[in-house]
N, C-alpha and C positions, 0 to 999 in steps of 0.2 A: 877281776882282771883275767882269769881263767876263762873264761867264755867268751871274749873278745877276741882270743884268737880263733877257736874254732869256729866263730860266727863269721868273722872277715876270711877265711877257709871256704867254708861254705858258700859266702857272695861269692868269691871267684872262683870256685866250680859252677857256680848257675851262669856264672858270665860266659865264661869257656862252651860252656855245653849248650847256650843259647844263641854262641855267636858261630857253633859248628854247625847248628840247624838252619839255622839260617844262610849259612854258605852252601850248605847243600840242598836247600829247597831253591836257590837261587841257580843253582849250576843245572838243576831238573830244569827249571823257565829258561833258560835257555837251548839247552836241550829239546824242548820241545815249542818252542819258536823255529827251532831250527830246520826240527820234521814239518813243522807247520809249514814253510818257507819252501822246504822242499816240495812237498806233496803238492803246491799250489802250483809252482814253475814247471812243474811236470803235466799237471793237467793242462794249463797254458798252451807246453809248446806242443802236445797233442795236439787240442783242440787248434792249433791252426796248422796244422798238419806239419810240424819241423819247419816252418818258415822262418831263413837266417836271421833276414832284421827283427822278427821277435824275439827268438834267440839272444842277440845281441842285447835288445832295450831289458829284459829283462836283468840278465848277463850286468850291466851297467848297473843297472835299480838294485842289485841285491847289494855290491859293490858298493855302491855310495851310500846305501841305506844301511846296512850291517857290519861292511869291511870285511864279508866272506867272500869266496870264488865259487863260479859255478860252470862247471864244464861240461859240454855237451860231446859226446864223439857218434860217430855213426857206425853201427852196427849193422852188418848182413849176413842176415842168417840166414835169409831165402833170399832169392832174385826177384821175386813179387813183391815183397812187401820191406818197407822203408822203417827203419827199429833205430833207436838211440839209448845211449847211457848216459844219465844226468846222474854226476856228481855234486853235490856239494862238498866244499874243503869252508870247514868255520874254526874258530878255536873257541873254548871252555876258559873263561874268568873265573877263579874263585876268590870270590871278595875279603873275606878275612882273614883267610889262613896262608900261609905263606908258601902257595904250591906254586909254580910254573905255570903262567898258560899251558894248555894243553891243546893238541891239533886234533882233528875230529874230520870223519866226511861221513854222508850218507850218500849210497849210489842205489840206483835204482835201471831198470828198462823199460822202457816203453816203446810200445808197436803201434 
């Protein structure tokens, strides 16, 4: 009868400490979906040189796909050359634990 408790003790410290590992390798996968997502839409709207309606379709896709924002502003820093700042605005889910969504962005420039 003595070891019954510290044995059912023990199961739920492995449960606890297996279900905060897993909240937190899951909060990094998003996290880095997020950079992923980033870095993509950024090469994008380089690569077609800041064009609106890319902008835009993108802007939509990330929105319908994820339910992040992604904001573009335009930047001038010289009079030659045409520079933006992509935001992403995402939030962090932690699935187990009883934390708040949390708000998150990554911003970036591109020239």
């Amino acid at each position: 009868m003595k070891s019954i408790i510290p044995s059912y003790t023990l199961i739920i410290g492995y449960v606890i400490l297996v279900m905060t590992g897993v909240s937190l390798i899951s909060v990094q996968a998003q996290i880095s979906t997020a950079r992923d997502v980033h870095i993509s839409s950024l090469n994008q709207i380089q690569a077609t040189h800041y064009d609106q309606g890319t902008i835009n379709e993108i802007s939509a896709d990330i929105r319908e796909k994820y339910g992040w924002t992604l904001k573009v502003d335009k930047q001038t820093v010289f009079k030659d050359r045409k520079a933006v700042r992509v935001t992403l605005n995402y939030k962090i889910i932690v699935p187990f634990l009883n934390v708040p969504d949390k708000a998150a962005s990554i911003s970036a420039y591109g020239n």
